[in-house]
C-alpha positions, 0 to 999 in steps of 0.5 A: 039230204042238206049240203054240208056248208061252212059257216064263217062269221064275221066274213065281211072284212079282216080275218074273217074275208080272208078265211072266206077266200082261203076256205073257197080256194080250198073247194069249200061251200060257204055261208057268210055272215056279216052286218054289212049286206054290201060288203057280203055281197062283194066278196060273194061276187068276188069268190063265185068268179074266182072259184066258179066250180064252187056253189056261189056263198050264201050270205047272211046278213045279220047282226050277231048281238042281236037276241034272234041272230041264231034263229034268224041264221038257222032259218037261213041255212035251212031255207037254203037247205044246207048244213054246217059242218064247219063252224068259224066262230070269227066276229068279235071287237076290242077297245083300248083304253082304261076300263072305267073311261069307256063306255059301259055300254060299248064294253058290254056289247064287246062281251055280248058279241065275243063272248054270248053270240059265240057261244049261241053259235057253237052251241047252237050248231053242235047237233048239226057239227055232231052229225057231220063229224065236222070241225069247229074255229073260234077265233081268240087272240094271243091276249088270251094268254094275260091279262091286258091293263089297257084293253082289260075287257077284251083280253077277258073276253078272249081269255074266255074264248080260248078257255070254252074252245079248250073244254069243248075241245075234249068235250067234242072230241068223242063226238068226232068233232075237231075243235080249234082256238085260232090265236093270232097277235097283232094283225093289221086289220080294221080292228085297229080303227075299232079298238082306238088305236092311233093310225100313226102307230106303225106296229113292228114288222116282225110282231105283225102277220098278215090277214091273210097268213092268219086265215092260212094258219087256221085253216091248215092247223082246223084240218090237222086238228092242232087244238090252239093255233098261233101264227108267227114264231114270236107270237107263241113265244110270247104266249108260252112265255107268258104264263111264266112272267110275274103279274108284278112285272107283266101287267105294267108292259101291257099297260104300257104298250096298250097306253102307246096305241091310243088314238092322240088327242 
């Protein structure tokens, strides 16, 4: 019989390491995946020491866009004999900057990996999380409340997120799966350096929450079953009271702010 695991991609920083930390302090065994081999291999290390009566993870490295990476990760598992019964959907990207400026081709791989590898994810380990009466977490983003002038293809693609995991979530649910959407705001990761964001900009205090507040938000609010999570009492202000901001008046603050995190040149 296969040992249920919980699979976490994008493990190798960010939310996604502090999700592996915060599920292996919990007593979860894990399978990692990342395109960085070295980097899986030091948080695999970190969390066999630290939680020694744990499985050591089992790490994955494996690049998501590529067209056999759910092959190549189910081969993985299988080779382990395990099962996923917990499935985090957290590898994703954004860029900031007009649309019709940046490259196209790196534009369509965000779309390819936020949107096309979580789907082939979720739906491709649906028998194993229908067996199991597991849990699914896909990670969205507070921009999936609007859309985003500035970062328009990334708020889309979180939009998307936010609105497969909301489906599925009523879907699923007669199967006994538990499906979440995790919405953080503004995190200070590496996803900054990422979408372009000048390294001087310093985001507000109170609009910014740890990596590590996020990860303990979406594992307690996986485990109640709460459908959309949203760390920070300001971030779900901001996203309730989004929908109820005329465009007319909305799109020109987002643009706004998204044109102050450009990278100066």
């Amino acid at each position: 019989m296969p040992r249920p695991i919980t699979l976490i991609t994008g493990a190798s920083s960010g939310i996604g390491m502090e999700l592996a930390r915060v599920f292996a302090q919990n007593g979860h065994a894990l399978a990692l995946l990342a395109r960085s081999q070295p980097a899986l291999e030091v948080l695999r290390d970190e969390l066999a020491q630290k939680y020694p009566k744990n499985s050591a993870p089992l790490i994955i490295p494996c690049d998501m866009t590529s067209p056999d990476a759910l092959v190549q990760t189910q081969a993985a598992l299988a080779a382990a004999d395990v099962q996923v019964n917990i499935l985090v959907n957290n590898a994703g990207y954004g860029l900031t900057g007009p649309a019709h400026l940046l490259d196209l081709s790196d534009q369509l791989a965000m779309i390819d990996l936020n949107c096309r590898a979580l789907t082939a994810f979720t739906l491709g380990f649906a028998k194993d999380l229908f067996a199991q009466k597991g849990r699914l977490l896909n990670v969205a983003s507070t921009a999936a409340f609007q859309p985003g002038p500035g970062m328009a293809v990334y708020y889309a693609s979180k939009s998307y997120v936010l609105s497969i995991t909301q489906a599925l979530a009523h879907e699923w649910a007669e199967q006994g799966v538990s499906v979440s959407a995790l919405c953080p705001g503004p995190t200070m990761t590496g996803f900054q350096k990422r979408a372009g964001w000048d390294d001087k900009m310093i985001l507000p205090k109170l609009a910014t929450t740890s990596a590590r507040d996020v990860a303990e938000a979406g594992f307690a609010g996986l485990m109640r079953g709460t459908r959309v999570i949203i760390p920070g009492w300001l971030n779900k202000l901001t996203a309730k009271t989004a929908a109820f901001i005329p465009n007319a008046v909305l799109l020109p603050m987002v643009a706004r702010i998204q044109s102050k995190r450009l990278t100066k040149t």
